[in-house]
C-alpha positions as CSV (number, residue, x, y, z in Angstrom):
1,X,135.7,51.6,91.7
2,X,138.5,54.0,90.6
3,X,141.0,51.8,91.1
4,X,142.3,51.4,87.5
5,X,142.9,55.5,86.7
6,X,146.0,55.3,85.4
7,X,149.0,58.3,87.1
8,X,150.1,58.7,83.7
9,X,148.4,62.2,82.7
10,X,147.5,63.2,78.7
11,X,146.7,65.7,77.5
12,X,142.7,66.6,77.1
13,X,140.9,69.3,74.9
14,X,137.4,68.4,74.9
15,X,137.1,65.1,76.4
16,X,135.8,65.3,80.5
17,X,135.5,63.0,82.7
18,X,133.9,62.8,85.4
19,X,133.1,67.0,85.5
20,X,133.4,68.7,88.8
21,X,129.8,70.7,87.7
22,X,126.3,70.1,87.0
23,X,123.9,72.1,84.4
24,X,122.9,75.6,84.3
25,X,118.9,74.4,84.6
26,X,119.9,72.9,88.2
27,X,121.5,76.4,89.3
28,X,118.6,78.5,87.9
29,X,115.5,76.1,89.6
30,X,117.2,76.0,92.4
31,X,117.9,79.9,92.3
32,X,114.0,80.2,91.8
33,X,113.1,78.6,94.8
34,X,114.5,81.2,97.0
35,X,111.5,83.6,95.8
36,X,108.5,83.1,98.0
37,X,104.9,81.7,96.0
38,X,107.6,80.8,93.4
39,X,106.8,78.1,90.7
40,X,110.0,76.9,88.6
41,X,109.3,76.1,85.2
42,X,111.6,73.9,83.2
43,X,110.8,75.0,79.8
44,X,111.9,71.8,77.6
45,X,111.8,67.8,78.2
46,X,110.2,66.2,81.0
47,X,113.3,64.3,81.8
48,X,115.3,67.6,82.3
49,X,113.1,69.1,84.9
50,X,112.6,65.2,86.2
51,X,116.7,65.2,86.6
52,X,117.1,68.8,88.1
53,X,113.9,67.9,90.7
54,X,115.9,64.8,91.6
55,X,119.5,66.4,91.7
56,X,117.8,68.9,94.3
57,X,116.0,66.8,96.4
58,X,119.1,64.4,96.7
59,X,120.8,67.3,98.2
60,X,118.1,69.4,100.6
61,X,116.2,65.9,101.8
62,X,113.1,67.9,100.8
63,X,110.5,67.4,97.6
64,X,111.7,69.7,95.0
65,X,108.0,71.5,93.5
66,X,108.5,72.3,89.7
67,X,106.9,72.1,86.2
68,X,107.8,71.5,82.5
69,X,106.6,72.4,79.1
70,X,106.7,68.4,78.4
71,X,108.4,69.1,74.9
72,X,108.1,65.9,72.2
73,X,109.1,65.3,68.4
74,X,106.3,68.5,67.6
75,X,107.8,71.2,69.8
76,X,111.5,70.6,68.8
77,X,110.6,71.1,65.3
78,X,107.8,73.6,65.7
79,X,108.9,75.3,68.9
80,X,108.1,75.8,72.2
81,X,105.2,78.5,72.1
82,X,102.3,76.5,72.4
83,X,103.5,74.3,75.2
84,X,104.8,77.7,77.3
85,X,101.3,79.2,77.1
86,X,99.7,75.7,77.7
87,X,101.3,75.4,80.9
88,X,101.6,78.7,82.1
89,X,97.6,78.2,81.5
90,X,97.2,75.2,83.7
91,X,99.8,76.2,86.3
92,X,98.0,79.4,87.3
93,X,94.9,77.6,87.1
94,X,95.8,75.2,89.3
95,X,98.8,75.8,91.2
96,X,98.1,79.8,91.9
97,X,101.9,80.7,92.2
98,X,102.5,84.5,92.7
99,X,105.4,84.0,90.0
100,X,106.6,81.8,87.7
101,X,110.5,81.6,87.0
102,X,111.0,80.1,83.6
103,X,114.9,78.6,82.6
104,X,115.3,76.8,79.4
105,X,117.3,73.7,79.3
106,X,119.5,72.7,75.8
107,X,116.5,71.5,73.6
108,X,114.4,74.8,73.7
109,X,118.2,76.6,73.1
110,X,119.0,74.7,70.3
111,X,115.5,75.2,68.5
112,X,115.5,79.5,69.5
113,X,112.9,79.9,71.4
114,X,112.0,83.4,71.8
115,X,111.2,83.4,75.7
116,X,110.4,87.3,76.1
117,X,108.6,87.2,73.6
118,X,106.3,84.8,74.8
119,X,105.9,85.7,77.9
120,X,104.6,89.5,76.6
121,X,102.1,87.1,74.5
122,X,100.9,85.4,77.2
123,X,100.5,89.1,78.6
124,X,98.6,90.6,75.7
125,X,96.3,87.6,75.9
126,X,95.3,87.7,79.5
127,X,96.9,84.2,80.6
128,X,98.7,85.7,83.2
129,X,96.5,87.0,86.3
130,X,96.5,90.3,87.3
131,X,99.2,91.0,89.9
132,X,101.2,87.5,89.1
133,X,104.4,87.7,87.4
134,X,106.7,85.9,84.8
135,X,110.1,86.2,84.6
136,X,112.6,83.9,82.8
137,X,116.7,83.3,82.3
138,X,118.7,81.5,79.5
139,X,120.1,79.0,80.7
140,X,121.4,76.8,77.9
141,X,123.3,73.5,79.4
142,X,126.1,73.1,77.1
143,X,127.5,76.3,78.5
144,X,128.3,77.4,81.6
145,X,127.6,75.1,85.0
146,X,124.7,75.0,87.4
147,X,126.8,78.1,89.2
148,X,126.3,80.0,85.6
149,X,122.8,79.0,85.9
150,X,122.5,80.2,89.6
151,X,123.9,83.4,88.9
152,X,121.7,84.4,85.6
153,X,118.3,83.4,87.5
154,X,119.4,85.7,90.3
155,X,120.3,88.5,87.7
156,X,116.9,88.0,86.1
157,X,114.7,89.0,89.5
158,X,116.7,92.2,89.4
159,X,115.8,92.9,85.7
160,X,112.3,91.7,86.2
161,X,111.6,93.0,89.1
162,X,113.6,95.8,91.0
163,X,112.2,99.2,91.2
164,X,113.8,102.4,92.2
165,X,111.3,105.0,93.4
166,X,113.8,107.6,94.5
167,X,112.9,106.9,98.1
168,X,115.9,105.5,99.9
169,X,115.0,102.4,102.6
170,X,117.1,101.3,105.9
171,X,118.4,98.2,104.2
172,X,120.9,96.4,102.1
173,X,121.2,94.2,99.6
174,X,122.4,90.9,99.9
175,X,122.8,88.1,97.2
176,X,124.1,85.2,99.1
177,X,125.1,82.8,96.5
178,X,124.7,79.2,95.6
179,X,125.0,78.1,99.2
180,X,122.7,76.1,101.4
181,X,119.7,77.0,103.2
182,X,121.3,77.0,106.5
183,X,124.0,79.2,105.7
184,X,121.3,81.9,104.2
185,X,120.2,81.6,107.3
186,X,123.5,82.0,109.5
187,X,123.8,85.3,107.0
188,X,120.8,86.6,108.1
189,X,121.6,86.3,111.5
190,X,124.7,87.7,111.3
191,X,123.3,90.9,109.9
192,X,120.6,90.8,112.6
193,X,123.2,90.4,115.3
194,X,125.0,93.6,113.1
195,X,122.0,95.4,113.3
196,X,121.8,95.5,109.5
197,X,118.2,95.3,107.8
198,X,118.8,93.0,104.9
199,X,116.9,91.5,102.0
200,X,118.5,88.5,100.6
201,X,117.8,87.2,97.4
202,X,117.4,84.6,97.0
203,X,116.7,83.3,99.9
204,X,115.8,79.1,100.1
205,X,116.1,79.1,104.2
206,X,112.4,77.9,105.3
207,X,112.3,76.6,102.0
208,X,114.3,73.9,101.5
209,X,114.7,72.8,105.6
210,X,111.4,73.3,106.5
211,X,110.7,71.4,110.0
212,X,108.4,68.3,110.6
213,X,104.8,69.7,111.1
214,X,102.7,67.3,109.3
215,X,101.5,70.1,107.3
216,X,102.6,70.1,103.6
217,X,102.8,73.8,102.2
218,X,103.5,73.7,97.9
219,X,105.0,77.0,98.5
220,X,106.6,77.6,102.2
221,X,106.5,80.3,104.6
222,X,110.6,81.0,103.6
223,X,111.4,82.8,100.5
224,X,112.5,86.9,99.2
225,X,109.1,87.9,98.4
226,X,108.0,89.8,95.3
227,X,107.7,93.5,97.3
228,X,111.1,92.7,98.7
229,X,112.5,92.2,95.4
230,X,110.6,95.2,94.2
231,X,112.5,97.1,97.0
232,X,115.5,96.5,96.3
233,X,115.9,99.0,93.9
234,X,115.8,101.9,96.4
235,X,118.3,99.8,99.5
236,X,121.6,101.8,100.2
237,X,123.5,99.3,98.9
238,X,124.2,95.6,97.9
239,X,126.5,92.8,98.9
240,X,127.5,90.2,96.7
241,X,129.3,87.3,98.0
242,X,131.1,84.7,95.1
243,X,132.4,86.2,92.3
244,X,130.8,83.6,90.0
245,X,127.2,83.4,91.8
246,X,126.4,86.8,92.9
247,X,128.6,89.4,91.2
248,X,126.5,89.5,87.8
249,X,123.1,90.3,89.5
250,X,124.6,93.2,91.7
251,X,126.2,95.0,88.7
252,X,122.7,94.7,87.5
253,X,121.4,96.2,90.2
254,X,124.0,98.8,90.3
255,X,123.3,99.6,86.5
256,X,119.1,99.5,86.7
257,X,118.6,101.2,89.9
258,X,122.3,103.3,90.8
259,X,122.8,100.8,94.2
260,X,126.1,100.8,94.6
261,X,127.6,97.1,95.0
262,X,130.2,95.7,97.4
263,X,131.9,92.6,95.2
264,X,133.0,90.2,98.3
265,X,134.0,86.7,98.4
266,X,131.7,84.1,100.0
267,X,132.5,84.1,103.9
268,X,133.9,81.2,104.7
269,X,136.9,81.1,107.3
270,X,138.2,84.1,109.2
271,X,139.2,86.7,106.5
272,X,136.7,86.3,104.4
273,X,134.3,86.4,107.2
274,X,135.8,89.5,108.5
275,X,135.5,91.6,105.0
276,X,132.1,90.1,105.1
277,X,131.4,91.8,108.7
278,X,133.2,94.9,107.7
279,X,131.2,95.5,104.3
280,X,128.0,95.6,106.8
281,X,129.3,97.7,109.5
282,X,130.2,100.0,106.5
283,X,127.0,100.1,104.4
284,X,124.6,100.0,107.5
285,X,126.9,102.8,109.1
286,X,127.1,100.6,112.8
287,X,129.6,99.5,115.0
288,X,130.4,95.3,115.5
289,X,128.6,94.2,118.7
290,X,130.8,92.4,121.1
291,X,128.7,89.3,120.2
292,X,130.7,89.5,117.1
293,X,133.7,89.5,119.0
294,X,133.2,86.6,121.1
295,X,132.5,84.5,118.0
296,X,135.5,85.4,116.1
297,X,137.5,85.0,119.2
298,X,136.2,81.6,119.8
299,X,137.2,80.6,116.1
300,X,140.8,82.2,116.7
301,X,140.6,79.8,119.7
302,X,140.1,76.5,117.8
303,X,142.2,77.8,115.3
304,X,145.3,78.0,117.4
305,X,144.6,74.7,119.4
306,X,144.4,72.5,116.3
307,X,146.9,74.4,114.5
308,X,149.5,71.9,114.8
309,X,148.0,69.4,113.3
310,X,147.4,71.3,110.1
311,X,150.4,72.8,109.9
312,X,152.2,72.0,106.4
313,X,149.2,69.1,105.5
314,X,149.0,68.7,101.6
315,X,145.5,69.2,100.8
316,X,143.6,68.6,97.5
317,X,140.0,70.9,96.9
318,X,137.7,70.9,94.3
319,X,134.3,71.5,93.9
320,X,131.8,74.9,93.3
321,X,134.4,77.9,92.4
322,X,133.4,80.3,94.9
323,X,133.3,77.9,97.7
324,X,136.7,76.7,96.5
325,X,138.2,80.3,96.0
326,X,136.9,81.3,100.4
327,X,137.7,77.4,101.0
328,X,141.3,77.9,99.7
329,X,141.9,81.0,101.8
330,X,140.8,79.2,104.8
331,X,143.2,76.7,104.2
332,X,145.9,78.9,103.7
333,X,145.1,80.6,107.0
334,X,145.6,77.6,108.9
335,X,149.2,76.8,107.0
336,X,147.9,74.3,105.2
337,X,149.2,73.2,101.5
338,X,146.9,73.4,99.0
339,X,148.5,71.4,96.2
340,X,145.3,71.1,94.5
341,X,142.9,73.4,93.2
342,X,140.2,72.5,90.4
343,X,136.6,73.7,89.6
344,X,135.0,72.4,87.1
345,X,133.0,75.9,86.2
346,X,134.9,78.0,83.4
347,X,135.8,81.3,84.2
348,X,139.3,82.7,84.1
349,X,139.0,84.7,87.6
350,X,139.1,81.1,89.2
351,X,142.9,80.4,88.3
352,X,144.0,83.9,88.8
353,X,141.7,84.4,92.3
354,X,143.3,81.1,93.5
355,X,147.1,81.8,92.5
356,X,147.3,84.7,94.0
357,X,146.1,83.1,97.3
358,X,148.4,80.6,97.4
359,X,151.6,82.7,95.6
360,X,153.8,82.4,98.9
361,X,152.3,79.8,100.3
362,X,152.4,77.0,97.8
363,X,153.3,78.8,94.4
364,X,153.9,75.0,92.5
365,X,150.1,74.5,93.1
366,X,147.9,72.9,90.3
367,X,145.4,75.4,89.5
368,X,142.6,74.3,87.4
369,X,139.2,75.7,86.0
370,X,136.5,73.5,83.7
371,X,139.1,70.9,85.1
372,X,137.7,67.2,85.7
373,X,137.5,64.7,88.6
374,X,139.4,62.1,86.6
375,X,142.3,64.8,86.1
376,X,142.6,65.3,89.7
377,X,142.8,61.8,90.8
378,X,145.7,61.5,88.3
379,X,147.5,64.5,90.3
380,X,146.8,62.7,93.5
381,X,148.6,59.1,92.6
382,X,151.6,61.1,91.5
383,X,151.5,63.4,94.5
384,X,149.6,62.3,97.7
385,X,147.7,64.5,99.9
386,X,146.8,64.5,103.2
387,X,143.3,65.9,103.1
388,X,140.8,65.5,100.2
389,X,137.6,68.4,100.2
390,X,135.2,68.2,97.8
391,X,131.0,67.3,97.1
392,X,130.2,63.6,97.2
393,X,131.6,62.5,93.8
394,X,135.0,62.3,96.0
395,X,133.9,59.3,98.1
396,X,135.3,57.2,95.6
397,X,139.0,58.9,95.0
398,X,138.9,58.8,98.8
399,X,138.2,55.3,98.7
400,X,140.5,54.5,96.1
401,X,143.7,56.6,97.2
402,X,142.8,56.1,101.6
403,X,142.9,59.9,102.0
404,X,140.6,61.3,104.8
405,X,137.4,63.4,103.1
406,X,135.9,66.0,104.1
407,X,132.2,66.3,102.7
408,X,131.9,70.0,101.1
409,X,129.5,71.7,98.9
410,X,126.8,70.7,96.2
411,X,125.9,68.4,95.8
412,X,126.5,66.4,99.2
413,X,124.2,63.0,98.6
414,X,125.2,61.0,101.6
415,X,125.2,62.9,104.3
416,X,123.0,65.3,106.2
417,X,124.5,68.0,108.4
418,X,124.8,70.2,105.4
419,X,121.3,70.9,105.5
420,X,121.7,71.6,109.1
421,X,124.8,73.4,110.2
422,X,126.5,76.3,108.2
423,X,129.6,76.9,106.4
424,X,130.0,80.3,106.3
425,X,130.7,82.8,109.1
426,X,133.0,82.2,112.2
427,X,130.2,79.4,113.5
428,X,130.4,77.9,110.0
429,X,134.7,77.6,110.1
430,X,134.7,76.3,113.2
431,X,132.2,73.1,111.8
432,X,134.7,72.9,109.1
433,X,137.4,72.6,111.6
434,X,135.7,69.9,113.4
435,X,135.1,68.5,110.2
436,X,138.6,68.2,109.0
437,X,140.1,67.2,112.6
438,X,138.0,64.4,112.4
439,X,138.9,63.4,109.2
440,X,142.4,63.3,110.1
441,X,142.4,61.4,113.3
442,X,139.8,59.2,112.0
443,X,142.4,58.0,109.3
444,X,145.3,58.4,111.9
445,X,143.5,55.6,114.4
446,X,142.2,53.2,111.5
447,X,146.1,53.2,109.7
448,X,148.2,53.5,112.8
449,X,150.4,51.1,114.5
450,X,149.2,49.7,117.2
451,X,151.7,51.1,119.6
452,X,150.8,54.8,118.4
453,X,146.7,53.9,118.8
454,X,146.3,56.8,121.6
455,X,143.8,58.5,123.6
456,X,144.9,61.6,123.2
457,X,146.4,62.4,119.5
């Protein structure tokens, strides 16, 4: 399919193609179903919440519950306020969420709607129950990424919602990021193997991977409910993994309520998993369990047996900036090459975060932000790699260029262990290892010749 992309690279301004990101509307929905009883509310087009639903689902393998202010021609020149109240009208009528998160997609940017304002209307005229909530988050699509998105959603449940009573809880903070299900879930039990209370939010494990019971549930057992949320405000303090994701709610947090925040990176590999173990044995004031231990160790194991056939590979990433950014150290740890590094999210902490990972290593990398998929395969036919990571858009560089890929981040449409197995943690590296041995010796068996077709690689 990609088999006519020129090697000859030109300069670009303000033409992408093929974008390494999704909206901001995507990020925020999917943000707002980490809160338990949670109703997301597209408030614009019926195709925009109809494309987010579907983006979502494609992912998770689960139906994506959301509604829509169902703009047409009256609202975009009128505005938005009588279809907000409208549905906010019929979705506590009929749905009974205990909150409604409401993003706004380009149209309702464009035209000004004046969210806050609304909602306190809606207040003052008694169309929100007593005890239900409302809270909302810009999150215009011509800006930003679906990461952007993620991050201002989570930043809005702190502004909405945490309290600080002046009594001090047993428990920390911890935003997760834009991560899957399963690895909110290996985080959780991390902390519970640490012995560190923790309230995550947001939290989409039991969510978004609910198990086969023949029983459907609108709004699942899983999810940071309201009270937690509302607690927040008085935890010791919070830990914020991805820079892009999670950092923006947890200064929030530090400046509404005087938690003080630990900035991290997400925890994927060995370093980043051991600052990640660290920042909880420090805020919940407790030594690591030998549990802990064993798992690293094991990890260190599998590192050093497979290490030689990393050892010096070229390797091309892209994909979700925090993932890339803990992805890129992991590489690096194994003495892989990263020749490639591109994110398709603006930010400028992307390119500076990256080149200082790789300034020993591989300082001639190609380091790019709001970079395009079209732009890397470009790199890639004038310098080959050995290893291509990235979300499912890469199947078809892969395809084009036969270089082994390894499946990695959002969205993933064609496979299913992400919803499964984790990614972060010292359990979650040593899936990617497996991941990315296979990959190579995969490739190895279907190009070798004959004479080198082996049993043992």
């Amino acid at each position: 399919m990609l088999n006519q992309t020129t090697a000859e690279i030109k300069p670009r301004e303000a033409l992408r193609i093929n974008p390494a990101k999704t909206c901001q509307p995507i990020g925020a929905m999917y943000a707002a179903l980490g809160i338990h009883g949670c109703m997301p509310h597209s408030h614009g087009s019926q195709g925009c919440c109809a494309y987010h639903r579907s983006h979502l689902t494609r992912h998770f393998k689960e139906p994506v519950m959301a509604t829509t202010s169902s703009f047409t021609e009256g609202a975009s020149v009128f505005g938005g306020l009588a279809n907000l109240t409208q549905a906010l009208t019929n979705i506590f009528t009929i749905y009974k969420p205990e909150i409604v998160a409401v993003h706004t997609t380009c149209l309702s940017e464009v035209i000004g709607d004046d969210i806050p304002m609304m909602i306190k209307k809606a207040i003052e005229d008694k169309i929100i129950p007593e005890g239900k909530h409302v809270i909302h988050a810009n999150t215009p699509s011509f800006v930003g990424s679906h990461i952007t998105g993620f991050s201002t959603m989570t930043a809005a449940m702190v502004r909405y919602l945490a309290e600080k009573t002046g009594e001090t809880k047993d428990q920390v903070n911890l935003i997760p990021g834009f991560v899957d299900p399963t690895d909110m879930r290996e985080l959780k039990r991390l902390a519970n193997v640490m012995g560190v209370p923790v309230v995550v939010l947001p939290d989409t494990s039991d969510v978004l991977d609910l198990p086969q019971t023949g029983v459907y549930r609108m709004y699942p057992r899983g999810g940071v409910t309201i009270d937690q949320l509302k607690s927040t405000g008085d935890s010791i303090a919070t830990l914020a993994l991805g820079h892009f994701a999670s950092h923006t709610a947890a200064q929030a947090l530090d400046d509404k309520c005087d938690v003080p925040a630990s900035l991290l990176e997400l925890p994927i590999g060995l370093g980043s998993t051991d600052r990640f173990i660290d920042a909880l044995r420090t805020a919940g004031s407790v030594d690591v369990p030998d549990a802990i231990v064993q798992e690293r160790g094991r990890l260190l194991d599998v590192m050093s047996d497979m290490q030689q056939y990393f050892h010096g590979k070229r390797v091309a990433v892209f994909g979700d900036p925090d993932h890339v950014i803990a992805l890129t150290q992991f590489l690096v740890e194994l003495d892989m090459k990263p020749v490639y590094v591109l994110t398709g999210s603006p930010g400028n902490h992307f390119e500076r975060r990256v080149g200082e990972i790789l300034a020993e290593q591989v300082p001639d990398a190609v380091i790019q932000q709001n970079a395009d998929l079209f732009t890397l395969h470009q790199l890639m036919k004038n310098g080959p790699v050995d290893l291509l990571f990235g979300n499912t858009y890469g199947k078809y560089i892969a395809r084009a260029e036969d270089v082994p890929f390894v499946r990695f981040g959002f969205p993933t449409l064609d496979r299913i262990s992400h919803r499964i197995l984790p990614t972060v943690g010292y359990t979650g590296a040593m899936r990617l290892l497996d991941k990315m041995i296979d990959a190579l010796f995969d490739h190895k068996d279907r190009t070798c010749a004959e004479e080198n077709f082996e049993l043992i690689q």
